[in-house]
C-alpha positions in Angstrom: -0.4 -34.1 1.6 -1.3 -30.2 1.9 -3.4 -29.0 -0.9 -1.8 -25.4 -1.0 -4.6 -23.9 -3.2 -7.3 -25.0 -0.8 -5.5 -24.0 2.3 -5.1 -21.0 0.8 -9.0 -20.7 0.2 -10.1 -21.7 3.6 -7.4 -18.6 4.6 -8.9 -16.0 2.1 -12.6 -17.3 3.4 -11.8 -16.0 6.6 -10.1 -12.5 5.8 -13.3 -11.7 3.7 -15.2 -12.0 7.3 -16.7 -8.7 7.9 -15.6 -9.1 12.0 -12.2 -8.4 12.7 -11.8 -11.3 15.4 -8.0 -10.6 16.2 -7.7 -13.8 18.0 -8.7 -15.4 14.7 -7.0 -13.4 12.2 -3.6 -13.5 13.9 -3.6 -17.1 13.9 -5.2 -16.9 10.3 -2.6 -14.2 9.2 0.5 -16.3 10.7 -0.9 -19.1 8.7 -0.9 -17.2 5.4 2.7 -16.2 6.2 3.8 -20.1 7.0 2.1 -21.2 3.6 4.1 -18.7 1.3 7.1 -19.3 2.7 6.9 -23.1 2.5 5.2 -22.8 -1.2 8.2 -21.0 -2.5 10.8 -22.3 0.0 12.1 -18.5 1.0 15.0 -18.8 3.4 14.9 -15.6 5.3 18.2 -16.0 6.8 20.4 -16.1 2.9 21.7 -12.3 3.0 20.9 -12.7 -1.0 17.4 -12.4 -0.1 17.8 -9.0 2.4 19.2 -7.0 -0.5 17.1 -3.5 -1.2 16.9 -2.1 -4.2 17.5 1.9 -4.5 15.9 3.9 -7.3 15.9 7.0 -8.6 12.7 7.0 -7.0 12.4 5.3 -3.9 13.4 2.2 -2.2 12.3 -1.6 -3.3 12.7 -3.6 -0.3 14.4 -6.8 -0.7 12.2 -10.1 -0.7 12.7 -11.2 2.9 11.2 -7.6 3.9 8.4 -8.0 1.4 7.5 -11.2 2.2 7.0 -10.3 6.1 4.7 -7.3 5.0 1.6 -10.3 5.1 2.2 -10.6 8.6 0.7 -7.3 9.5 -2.7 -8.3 10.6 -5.1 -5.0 9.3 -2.9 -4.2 6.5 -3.3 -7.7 4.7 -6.7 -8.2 5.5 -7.8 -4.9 4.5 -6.0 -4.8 1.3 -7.4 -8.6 0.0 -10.8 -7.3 0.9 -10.5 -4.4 -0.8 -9.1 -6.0 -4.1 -12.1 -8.6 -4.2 -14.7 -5.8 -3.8 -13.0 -3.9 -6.5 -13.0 -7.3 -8.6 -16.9 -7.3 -7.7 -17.1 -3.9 -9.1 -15.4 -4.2 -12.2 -17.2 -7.6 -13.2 -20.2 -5.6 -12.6 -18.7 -2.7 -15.0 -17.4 -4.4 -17.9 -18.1 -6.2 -20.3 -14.6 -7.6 -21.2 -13.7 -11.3 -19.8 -11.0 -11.6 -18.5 -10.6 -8.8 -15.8 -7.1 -7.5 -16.3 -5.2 -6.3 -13.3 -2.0 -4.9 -13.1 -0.1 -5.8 -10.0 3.4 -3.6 -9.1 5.6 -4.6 -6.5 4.1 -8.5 -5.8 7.2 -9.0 -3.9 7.9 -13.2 -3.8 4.5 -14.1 -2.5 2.4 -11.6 -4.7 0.4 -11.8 -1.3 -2.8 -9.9 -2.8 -3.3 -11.9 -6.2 -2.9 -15.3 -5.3 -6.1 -15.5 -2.7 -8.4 -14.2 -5.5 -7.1 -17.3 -8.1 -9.5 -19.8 -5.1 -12.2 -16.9 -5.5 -12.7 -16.4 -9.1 -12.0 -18.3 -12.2 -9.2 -17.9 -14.8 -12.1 -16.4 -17.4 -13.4 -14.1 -14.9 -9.4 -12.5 -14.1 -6.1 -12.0 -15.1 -2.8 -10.6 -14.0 0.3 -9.2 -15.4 2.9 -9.1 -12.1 5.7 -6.3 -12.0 8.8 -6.9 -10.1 12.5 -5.5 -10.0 13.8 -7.7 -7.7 15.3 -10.9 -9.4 15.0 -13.0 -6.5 11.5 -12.0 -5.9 10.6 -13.1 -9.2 12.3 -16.3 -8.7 10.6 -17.1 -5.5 6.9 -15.9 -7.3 7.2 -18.0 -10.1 7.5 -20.9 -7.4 4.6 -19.3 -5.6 2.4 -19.0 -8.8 3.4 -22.8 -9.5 2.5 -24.3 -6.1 -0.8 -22.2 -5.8 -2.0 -24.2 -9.7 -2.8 -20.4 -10.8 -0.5 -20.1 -13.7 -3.9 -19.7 -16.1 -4.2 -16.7 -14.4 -0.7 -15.1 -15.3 -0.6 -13.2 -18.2 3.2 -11.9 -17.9 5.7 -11.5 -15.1 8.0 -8.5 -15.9 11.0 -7.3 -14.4 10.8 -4.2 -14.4 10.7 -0.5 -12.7 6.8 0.1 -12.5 8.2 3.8 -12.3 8.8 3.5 -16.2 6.9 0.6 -17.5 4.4 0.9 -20.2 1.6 -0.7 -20.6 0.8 -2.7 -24.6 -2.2 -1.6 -25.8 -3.1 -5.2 -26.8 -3.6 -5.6 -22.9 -5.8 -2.9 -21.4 -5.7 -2.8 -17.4 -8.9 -2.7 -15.6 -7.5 -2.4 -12.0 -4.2 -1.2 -11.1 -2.7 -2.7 -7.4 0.5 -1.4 -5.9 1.2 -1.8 -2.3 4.9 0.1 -2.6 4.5 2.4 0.0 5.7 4.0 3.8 4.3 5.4 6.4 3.8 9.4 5.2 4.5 8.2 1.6 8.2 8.0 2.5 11.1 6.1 0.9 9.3 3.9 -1.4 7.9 4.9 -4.7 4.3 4.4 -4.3 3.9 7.7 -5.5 6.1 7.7 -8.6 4.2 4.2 -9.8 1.0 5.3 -8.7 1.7 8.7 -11.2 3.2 6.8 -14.0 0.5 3.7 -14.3 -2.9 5.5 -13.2 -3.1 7.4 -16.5 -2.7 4.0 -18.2 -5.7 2.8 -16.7 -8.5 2.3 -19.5 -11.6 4.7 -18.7 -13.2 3.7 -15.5 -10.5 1.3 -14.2 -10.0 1.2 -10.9 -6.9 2.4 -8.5 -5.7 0.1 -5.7 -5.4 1.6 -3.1 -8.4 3.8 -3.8 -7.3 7.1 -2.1 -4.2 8.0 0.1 -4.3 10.9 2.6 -1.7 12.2 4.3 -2.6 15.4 6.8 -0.5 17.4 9.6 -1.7 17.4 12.8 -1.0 17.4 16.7 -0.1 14.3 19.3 -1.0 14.4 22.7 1.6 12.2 24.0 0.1 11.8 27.2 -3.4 11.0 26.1 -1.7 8.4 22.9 0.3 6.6 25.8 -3.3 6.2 28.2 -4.9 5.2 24.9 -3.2 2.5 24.3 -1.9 1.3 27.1 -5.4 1.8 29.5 -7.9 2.1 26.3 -8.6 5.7 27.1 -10.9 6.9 24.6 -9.7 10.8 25.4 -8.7 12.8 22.4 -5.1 12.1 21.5 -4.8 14.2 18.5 -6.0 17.0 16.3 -6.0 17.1 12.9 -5.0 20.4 10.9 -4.7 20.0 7.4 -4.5 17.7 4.7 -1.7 18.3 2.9 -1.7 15.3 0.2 -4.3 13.6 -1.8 -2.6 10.1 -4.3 -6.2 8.9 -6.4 -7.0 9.1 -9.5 -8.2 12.6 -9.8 -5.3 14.4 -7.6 -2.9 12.7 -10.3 -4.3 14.6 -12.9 -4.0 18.0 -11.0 -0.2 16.7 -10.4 0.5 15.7 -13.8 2.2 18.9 -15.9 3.4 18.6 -19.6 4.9 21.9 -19.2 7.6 21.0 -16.8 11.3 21.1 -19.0 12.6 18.2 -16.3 10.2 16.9 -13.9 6.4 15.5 -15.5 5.2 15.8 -11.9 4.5 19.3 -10.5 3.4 18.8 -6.3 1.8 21.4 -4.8 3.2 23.5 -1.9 0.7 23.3 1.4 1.1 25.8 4.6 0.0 24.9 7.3 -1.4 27.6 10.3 -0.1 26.2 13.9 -3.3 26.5 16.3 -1.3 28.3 19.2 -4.3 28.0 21.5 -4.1 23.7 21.2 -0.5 23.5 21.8 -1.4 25.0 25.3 -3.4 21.8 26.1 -0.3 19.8 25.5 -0.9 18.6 21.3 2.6 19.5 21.1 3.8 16.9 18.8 3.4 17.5 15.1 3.2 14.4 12.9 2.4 13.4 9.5 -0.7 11.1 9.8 -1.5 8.3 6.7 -4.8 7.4 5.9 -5.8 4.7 3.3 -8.8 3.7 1.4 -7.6 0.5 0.2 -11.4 0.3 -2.0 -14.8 1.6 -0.5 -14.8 1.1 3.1 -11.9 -1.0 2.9 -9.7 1.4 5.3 -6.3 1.6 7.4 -6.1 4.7 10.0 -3.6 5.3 12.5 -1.5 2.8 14.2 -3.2 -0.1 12.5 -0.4 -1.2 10.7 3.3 0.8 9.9 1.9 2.1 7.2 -0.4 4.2 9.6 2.7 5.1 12.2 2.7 8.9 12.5 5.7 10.7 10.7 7.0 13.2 13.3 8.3 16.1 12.5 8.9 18.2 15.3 7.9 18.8 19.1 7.0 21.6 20.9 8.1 21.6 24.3 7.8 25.2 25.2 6.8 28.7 23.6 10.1 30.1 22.4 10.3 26.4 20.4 6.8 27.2 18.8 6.6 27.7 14.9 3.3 29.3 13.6 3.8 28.2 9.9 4.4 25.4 8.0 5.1 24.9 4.4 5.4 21.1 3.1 5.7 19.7 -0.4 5.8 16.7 -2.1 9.3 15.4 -3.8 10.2 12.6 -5.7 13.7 11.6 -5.6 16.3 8.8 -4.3 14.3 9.2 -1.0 11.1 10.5 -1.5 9.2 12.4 1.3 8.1 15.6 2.3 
């Protein structure tokens, strides 16, 4: 008979390797994946488990879409890593037993809490999972069941993390939300991100660590010989970041002034290098970088959060713009 909890720990062993084996962690990753989805018994083909959720904020994907999000290789691996250093960190940092972490979005599987319930004790960690989608919840409290971590829960909420507030009687040490897009699009990682980072006690920690989002230029030539002959040419040119999501850009964001909208985003413009374009970076994109925790990192096309945004091609001079402006909003589908 399978014992899910040590699968599950020979599975997290492996992602904490240092060596990104792809070989190994594919077969590792699709693993994982198989494990969930037989814990919790998630048929992906019931059309009651496809069902998205729309916000005023941004998109929650339904739990089929959630659940596959494990199976991108980088993006999982990186993202448990990064949660057990910051786990390291903040046992290191205080005092306080158990570790509290708030987890937004866990989707069916809450993919990223349950490998650290085979790494650290119940007295060393705790979790308080938010979730809007019913049927995610239903599937989780399966998951947490199966896995034998349910001294780890302290509450499962159904909520929107947009709004939710935290009880002072439970401070949170580390916040984790994985609610995101490529280019911060769609999904309200920001709006979470700027609603439960202040509520952080001093010196918790934000999962991921920093998001970066900067305008630049694709050589489409040089991107296709990349990665289909392992050029190592240039294939793009960065020109700007334009957004910062940590915990100190939230507090530059954050504005008590505003009559209707708590959030204020800056305004960026962005200067077109001409001479660049000539050497055939005529593609501008929106490129996402994220530090999950230290050098815990995802760049570009590691995983879709990493996919370039584009926003507009420059085939000739007469379709060349010299200035950009791009801002930040939050709405029913946020973007730039």
């Amino acid at each position: 008979m399978l014992n899910y909890k040590e699968e599950l720990k020979r599975i997290t062993n492996i992602l904490l390797d240092p060596e990104d084996n792809y070989k190994v962690l594919y077969d590792t990753i699709d693993d994982m994946s198989k494990l969930f989805t037989q814990a919790c018994a998630l048929d992906s083909n019931d059309e009651e488990n496809r069902g998205d959720i729309y916000l005023p904020t941004g998109k929650a994907i339904g739990t089929v879409w959630a659940a596959m999000c494990v199976k991108e290789l980088l993006r999982t691996k990186r993202f448990i890593k990064g949660l057990f250093l910051a786990i390291q960190a903040s046992l290191d940092k205080f005092k306080c037993r158990p570790i509290h972490i708030l987890y937004a979005g866990t989707g069916p599987f809450a993919t990223l809490a349950m490998p650290m319930t085979t790494l650290f004790a119940d007295n060393e960690i705790s979790f308080t999972f938010l979730e809007i989608n019913e049927k995610s919840i239903d599937f989780l409290k399966q998951t947490v069941t199966v896995f034998e971590a349910e001294g780890y829960i302290k509450d499962i909420v159904k909520c929107d993390a947009t709004t939710y507030k935290v009880g002072k009687e439970n401070p949170v040490h580390i916040l984790l939300t994985e609610t995101m897009n490529n280019a911060l699009q769609k999904e309200p990682q920001v709006a979470i991100t700027m609603n439960l980072a202040p509520q952080l006690v001093e010196g918790g920690l934000l999962i991921p660590q920093n998001i970066i989002v900067e305008a630049g230029l694709l050589n489409y030539k040089k991107n296709m010989e990349r990665m289909t002959k392992g050029c190592t040419d240039k294939y793009y040119h960065s020109i700007k970041t334009i957004f910062e999501l940590n915990q100190e850009s939230i507090k530059d964001y954050y504005s008590s002034d505003l009559e209707n909208d708590k959030y204020s985003f800056p305004e960026v413009e962005v200067q077109i290098p001409e001479d660049i374009i000539d050497e055939e970076f005529k593609q501008l994109n929106l490129f996402t970088t994220i530090q999950v925790y230290g050098d815990e990192v995802l760049t570009n096309w590691q995983c879709s959060l990493n996919l370039p945004q584009k926003i507009m091609y420059f085939d000739n001079k007469d379709s060349f713009v010299e200035r950009l402006k791009f801002k930040y909003e939050l709405n029913q589908k946020p973007g730039f």
